[in-house]
TORNU-842739 format. One record per residue (C-alpha): x, y, z; residue in three letters. Coordinates in nm, 3 decimals. Example, Ala and Ser with C-alpha at 12.3 -4.5 7.8 and 13.67 -1.06 7.14 Angstrom:
REM TORNU-842739
+---------+---------+---------+------+
!       X !       Y !       Z ! resn !
+---------+---------+---------+------+
!   1.230 !  -0.450 !   0.780 !  ALA !
!   1.367 !  -0.106 !   0.714 !  SER !
+---------+---------+---------+------+
REM end
This chain:
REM TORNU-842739
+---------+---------+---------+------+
!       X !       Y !       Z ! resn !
+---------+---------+---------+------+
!  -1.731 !   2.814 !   1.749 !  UNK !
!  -1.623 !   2.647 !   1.417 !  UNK !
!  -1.548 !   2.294 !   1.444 !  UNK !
!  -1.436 !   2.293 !   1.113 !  UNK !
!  -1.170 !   2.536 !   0.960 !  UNK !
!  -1.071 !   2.565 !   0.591 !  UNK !
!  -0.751 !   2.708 !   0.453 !  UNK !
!  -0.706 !   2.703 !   0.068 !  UNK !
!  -0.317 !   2.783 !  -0.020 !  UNK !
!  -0.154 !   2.723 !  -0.304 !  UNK !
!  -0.416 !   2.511 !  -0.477 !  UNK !
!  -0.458 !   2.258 !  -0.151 !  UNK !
!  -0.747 !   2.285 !   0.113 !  UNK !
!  -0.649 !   2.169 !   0.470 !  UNK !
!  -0.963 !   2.133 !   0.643 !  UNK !
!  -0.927 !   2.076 !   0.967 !  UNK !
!  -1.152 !   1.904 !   1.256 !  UNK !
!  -1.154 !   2.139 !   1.525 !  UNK !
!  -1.329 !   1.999 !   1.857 !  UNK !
!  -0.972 !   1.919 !   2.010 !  UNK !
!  -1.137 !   1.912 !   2.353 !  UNK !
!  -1.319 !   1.636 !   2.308 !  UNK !
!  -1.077 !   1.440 !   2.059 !  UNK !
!  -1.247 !   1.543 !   1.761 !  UNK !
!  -1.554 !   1.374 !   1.799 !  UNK !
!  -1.816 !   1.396 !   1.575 !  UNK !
!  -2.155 !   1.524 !   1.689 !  UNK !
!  -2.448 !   1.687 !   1.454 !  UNK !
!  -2.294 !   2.000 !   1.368 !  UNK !
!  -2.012 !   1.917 !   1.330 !  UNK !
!  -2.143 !   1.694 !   1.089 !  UNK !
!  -2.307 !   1.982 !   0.898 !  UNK !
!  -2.042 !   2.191 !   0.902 !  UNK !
!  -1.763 !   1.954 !   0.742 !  UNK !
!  -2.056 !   1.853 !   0.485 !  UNK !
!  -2.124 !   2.233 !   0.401 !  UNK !
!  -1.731 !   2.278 !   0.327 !  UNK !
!  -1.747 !   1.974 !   0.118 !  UNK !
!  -1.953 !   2.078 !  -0.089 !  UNK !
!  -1.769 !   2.418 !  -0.082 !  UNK !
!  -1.456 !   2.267 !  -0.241 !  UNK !
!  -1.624 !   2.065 !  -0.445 !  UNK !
!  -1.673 !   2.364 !  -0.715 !  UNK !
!  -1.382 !   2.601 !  -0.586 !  UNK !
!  -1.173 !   2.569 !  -0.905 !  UNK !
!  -0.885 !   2.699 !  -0.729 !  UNK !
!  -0.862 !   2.364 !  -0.514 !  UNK !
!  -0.662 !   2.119 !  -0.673 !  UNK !
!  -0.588 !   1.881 !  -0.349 !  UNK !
!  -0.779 !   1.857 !  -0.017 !  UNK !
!  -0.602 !   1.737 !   0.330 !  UNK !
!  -0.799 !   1.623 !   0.568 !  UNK !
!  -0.610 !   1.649 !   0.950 !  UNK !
!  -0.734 !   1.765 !   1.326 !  UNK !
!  -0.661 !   2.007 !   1.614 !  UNK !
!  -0.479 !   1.895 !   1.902 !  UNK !
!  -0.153 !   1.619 !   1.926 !  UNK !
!  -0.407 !   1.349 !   2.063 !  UNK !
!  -0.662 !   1.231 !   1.785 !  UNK !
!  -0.745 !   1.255 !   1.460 !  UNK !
!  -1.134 !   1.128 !   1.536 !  UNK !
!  -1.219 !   0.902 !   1.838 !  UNK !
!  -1.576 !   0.880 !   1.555 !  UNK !
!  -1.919 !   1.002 !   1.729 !  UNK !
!  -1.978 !   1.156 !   2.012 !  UNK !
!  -2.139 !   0.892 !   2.258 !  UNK !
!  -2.172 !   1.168 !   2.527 !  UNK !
!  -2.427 !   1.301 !   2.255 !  UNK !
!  -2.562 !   0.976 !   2.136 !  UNK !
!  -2.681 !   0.941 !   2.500 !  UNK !
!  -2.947 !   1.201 !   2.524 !  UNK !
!  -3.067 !   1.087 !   2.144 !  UNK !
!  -3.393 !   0.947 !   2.109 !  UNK !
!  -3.378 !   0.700 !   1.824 !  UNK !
!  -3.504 !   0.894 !   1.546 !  UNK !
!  -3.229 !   1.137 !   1.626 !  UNK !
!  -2.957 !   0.855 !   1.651 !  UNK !
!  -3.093 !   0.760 !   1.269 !  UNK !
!  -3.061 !   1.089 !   1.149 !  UNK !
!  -2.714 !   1.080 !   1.291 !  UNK !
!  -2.615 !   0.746 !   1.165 !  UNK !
!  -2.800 !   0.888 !   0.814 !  UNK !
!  -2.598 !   1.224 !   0.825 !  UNK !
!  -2.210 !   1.099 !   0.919 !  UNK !
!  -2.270 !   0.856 !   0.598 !  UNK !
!  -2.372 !   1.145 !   0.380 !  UNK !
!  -2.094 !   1.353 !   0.439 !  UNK !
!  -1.814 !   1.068 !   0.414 !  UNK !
!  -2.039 !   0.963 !   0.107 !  UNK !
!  -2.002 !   1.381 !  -0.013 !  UNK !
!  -1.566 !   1.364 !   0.099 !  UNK !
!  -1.546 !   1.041 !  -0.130 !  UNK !
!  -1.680 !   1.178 !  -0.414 !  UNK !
!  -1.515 !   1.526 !  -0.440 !  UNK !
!  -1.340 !   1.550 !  -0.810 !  UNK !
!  -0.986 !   1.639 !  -0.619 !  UNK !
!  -0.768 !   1.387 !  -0.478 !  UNK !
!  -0.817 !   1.416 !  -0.070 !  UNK !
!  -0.546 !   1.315 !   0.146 !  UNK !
!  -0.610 !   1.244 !   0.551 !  UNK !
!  -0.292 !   1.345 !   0.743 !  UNK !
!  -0.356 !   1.088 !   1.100 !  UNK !
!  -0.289 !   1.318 !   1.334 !  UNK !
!  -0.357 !   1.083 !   1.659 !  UNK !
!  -0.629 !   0.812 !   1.757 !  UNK !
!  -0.869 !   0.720 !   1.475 !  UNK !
!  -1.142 !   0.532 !   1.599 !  UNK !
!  -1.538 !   0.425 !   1.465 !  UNK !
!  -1.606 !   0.714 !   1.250 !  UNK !
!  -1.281 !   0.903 !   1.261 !  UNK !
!  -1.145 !   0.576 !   1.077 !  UNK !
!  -1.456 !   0.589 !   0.884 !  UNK !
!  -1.353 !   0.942 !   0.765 !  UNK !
!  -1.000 !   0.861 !   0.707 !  UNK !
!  -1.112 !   0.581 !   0.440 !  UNK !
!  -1.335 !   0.748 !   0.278 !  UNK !
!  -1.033 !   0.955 !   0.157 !  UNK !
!  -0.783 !   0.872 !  -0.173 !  UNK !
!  -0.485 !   0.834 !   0.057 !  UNK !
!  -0.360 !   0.798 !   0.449 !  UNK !
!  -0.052 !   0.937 !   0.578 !  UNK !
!   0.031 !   0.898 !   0.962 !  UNK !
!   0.293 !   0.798 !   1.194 !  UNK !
!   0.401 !   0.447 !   1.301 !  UNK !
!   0.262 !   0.394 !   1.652 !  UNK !
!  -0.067 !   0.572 !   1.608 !  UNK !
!  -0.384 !   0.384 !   1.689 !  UNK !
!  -0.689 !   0.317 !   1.477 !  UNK !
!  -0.992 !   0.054 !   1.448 !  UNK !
!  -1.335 !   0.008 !   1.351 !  UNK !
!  -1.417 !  -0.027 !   1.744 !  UNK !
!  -1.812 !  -0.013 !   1.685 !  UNK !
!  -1.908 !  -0.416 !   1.765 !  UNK !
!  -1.738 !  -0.348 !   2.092 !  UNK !
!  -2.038 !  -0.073 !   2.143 !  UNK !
!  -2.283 !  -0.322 !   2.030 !  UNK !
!  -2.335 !  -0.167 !   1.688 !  UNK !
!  -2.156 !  -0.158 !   1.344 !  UNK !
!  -1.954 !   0.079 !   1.123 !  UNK !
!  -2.227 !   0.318 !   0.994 !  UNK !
!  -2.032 !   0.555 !   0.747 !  UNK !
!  -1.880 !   0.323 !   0.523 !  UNK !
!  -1.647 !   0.102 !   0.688 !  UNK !
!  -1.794 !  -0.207 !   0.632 !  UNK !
!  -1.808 !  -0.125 !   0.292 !  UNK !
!  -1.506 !   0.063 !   0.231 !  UNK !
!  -1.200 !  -0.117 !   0.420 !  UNK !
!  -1.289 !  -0.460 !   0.249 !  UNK !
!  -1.247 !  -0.261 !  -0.096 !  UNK !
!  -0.874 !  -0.151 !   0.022 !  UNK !
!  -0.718 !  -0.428 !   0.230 !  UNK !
!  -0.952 !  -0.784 !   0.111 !  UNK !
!  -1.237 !  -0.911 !   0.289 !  UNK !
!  -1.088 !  -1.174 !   0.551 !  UNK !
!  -0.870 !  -0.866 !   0.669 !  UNK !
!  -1.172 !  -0.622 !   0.718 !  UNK !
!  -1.370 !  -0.938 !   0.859 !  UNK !
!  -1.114 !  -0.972 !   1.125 !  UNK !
!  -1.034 !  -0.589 !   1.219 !  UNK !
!  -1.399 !  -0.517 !   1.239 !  UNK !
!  -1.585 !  -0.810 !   1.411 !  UNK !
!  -1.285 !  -0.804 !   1.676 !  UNK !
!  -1.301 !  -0.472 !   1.661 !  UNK !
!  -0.939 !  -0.467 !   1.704 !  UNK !
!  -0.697 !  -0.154 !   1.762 !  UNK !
!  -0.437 !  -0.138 !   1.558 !  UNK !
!  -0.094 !   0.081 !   1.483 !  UNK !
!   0.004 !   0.269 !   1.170 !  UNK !
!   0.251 !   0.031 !   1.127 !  UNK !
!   0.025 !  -0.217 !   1.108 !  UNK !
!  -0.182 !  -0.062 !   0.880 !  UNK !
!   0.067 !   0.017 !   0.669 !  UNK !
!   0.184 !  -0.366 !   0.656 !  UNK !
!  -0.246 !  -0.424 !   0.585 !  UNK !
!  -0.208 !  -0.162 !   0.273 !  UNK !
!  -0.410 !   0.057 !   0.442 !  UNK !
!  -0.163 !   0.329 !   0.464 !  UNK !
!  -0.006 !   0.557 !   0.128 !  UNK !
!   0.279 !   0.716 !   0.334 !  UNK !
!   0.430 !   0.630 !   0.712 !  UNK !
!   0.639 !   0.880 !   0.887 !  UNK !
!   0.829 !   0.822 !   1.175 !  UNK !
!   0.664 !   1.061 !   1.426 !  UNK !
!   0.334 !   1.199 !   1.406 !  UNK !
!   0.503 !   1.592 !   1.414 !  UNK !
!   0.592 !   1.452 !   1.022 !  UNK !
!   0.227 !   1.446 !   0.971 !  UNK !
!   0.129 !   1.707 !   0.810 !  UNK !
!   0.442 !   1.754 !   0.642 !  UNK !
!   0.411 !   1.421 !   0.461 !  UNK !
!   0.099 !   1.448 !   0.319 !  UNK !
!   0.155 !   1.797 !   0.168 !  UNK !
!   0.451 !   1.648 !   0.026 !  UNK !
!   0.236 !   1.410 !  -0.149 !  UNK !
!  -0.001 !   1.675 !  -0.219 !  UNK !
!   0.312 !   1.879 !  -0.376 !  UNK !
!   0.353 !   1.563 !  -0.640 !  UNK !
!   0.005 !   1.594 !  -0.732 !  UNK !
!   0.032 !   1.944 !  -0.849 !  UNK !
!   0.292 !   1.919 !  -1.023 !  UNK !
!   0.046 !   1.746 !  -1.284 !  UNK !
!  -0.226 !   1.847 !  -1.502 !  UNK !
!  -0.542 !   1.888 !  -1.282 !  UNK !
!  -0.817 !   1.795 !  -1.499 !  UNK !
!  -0.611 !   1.459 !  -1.583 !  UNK !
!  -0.604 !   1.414 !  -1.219 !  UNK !
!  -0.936 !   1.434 !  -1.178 !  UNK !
!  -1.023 !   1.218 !  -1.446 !  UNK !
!  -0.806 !   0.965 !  -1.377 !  UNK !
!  -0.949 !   0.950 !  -1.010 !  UNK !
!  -1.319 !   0.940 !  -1.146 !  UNK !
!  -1.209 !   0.639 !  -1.408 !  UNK !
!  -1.026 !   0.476 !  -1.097 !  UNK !
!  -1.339 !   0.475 !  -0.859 !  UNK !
!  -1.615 !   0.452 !  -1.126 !  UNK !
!  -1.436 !   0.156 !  -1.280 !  UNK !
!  -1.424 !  -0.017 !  -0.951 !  UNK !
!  -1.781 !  -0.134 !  -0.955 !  UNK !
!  -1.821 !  -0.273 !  -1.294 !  UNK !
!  -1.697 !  -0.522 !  -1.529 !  UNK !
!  -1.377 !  -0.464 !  -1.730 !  UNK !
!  -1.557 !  -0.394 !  -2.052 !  UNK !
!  -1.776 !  -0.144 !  -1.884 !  UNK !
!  -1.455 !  -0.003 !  -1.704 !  UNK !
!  -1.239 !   0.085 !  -1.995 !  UNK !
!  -1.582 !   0.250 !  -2.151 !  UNK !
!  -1.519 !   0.476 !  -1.839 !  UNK !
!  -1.143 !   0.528 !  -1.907 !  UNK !
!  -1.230 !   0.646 !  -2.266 !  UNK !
!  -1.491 !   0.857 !  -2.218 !  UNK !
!  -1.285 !   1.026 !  -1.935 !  UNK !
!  -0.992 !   1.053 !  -2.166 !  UNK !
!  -1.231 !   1.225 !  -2.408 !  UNK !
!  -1.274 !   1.552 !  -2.135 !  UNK !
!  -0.899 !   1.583 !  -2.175 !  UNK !
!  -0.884 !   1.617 !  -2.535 !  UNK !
!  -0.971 !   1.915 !  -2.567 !  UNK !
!  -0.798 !   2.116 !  -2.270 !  UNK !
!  -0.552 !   2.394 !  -2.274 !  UNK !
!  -0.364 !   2.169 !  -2.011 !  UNK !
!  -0.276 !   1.917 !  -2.282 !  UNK !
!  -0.175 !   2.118 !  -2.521 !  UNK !
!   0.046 !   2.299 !  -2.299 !  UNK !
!   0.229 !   1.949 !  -2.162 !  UNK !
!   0.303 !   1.926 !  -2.550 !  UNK !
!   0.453 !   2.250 !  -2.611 !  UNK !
!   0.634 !   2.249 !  -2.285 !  UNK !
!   0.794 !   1.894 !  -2.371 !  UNK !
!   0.952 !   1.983 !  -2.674 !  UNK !
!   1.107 !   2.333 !  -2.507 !  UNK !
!   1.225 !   2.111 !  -2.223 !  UNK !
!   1.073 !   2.265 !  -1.986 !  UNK !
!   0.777 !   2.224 !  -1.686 !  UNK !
!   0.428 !   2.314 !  -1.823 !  UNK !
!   0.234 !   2.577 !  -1.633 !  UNK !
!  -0.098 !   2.411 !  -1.607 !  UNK !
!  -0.339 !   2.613 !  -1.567 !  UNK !
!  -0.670 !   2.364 !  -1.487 !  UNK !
!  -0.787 !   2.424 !  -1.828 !  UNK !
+---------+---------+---------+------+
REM end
């Protein structure tokens, strides 16, 4: 069985986790698998967005499998902890912008997942949290890290030593959420929507605007707009650019080509 399918059509992946039956958890393979794809679409040229969503109507991730974690020794629940961060760690950093369509519950690592993505798109009474102090441990893929950096530190300090649930509509009122649709049937449809306005731009800009975004993040201003520049520079000397120009004065949409 694959417990994680990839479609590529019209320039966006939908990957899609596929262990409906037990609500998307994630165990090793799993783990391995959506890693492999990954790093897949990380060099597939022909990907220009990814969407991230799940099988089944009742979760998006309920995180790791605890009926695995209970036969681990605790090498084995390291290596786990050490591979679920790599892979989030592999999803953050992919050059295209990656939307997560919330499909149902996202709890622990399927929240995890969902933030290490550029935007979030789910319904309004959907339920999510960083449940892991209620298990006696702590987000392990990025969620301590990660949520602070999007909604401010006394918000994350609250939802995750709680370990409160919370709605979409809550989120969204956090600024944890890009898009909130009324029923979680609009999923999918929303975030290719969103997907559909990013291609409708130059790809390379895209990408380089993404990589000046997060790489600028980290530094000092100074250091930041050194970033911006230098990323600018890759534009320069596309097809895609030129092509915007011409297309301007014709008055008409450029046909970017990635290039």
């Amino acid at each position: 069985m694959n417990y994680i399918a990839v479609e590529v059509k019209h320039h966006v992946a939908t990957v899609t986790l596929n262990r409906p039956d037990a609500m998307n958890a994630f165990h090793y393979d799993m783990l391995v698998e959506l890693g492999n794809a990954a790093e897949e679409l990380r060099t597939n040229a022909d990907v220009r967005v990814v969407v991230i969503t799940a099988a089944g109507e009742k979760a998006f991730s309920v995180g790791a499998d605890l009926k695995e974690r209970r036969g681990l020794t605790e090498q084995q629940v390291r290596r786990n902890v050490y591979k679920i961060g790599d892979v989030f760690n592999r999803i953050a950093d992919l050059p295209q912008p990656t939307i997560a369509a919330i499909n149902g519950y996202a709890f622990g690592g399927g929240m995890e997942l969902l933030l290490a993505c550029d935007f979030r798109v789910t319904s309004r009474d959907v339920k999510m949290g960083l449940t892991e102090t209620s298990l006696a441990i702590i987000p392990g893929a990025g969620g301590t890290q990660r949520l602070p950096r999007i909604i401010g530190e006394a918000k994350a300090l609250e939802l995750i030593l709680t370990a409160r649930r919370f709605t979409g509509e809550e989120a969204s009122g956090f600024g944890l959420i890009t898009r909130l649709v009324d029923d979680a049937s609009q999923v999918l449809d929303g975030a290719m929507e969103l997907a559909h306005e990013l291609l409708k731009n130059g790809p390379v800009a895209v990408q380089q605007a993404k990589f000046a975004i997060r790489q600028g993040m980290g530094v000092d201003i100074q250091t930041g707009l050194q970033i911006e520049r230098k990323a600018y520079e890759v534009i320069i000397p596309t097809e895609d650019r030129v092509e915007a120009l011409v297309a301007f004065a014709e008055k008409r949409a450029p046909a970017f080509k990635g290039k």
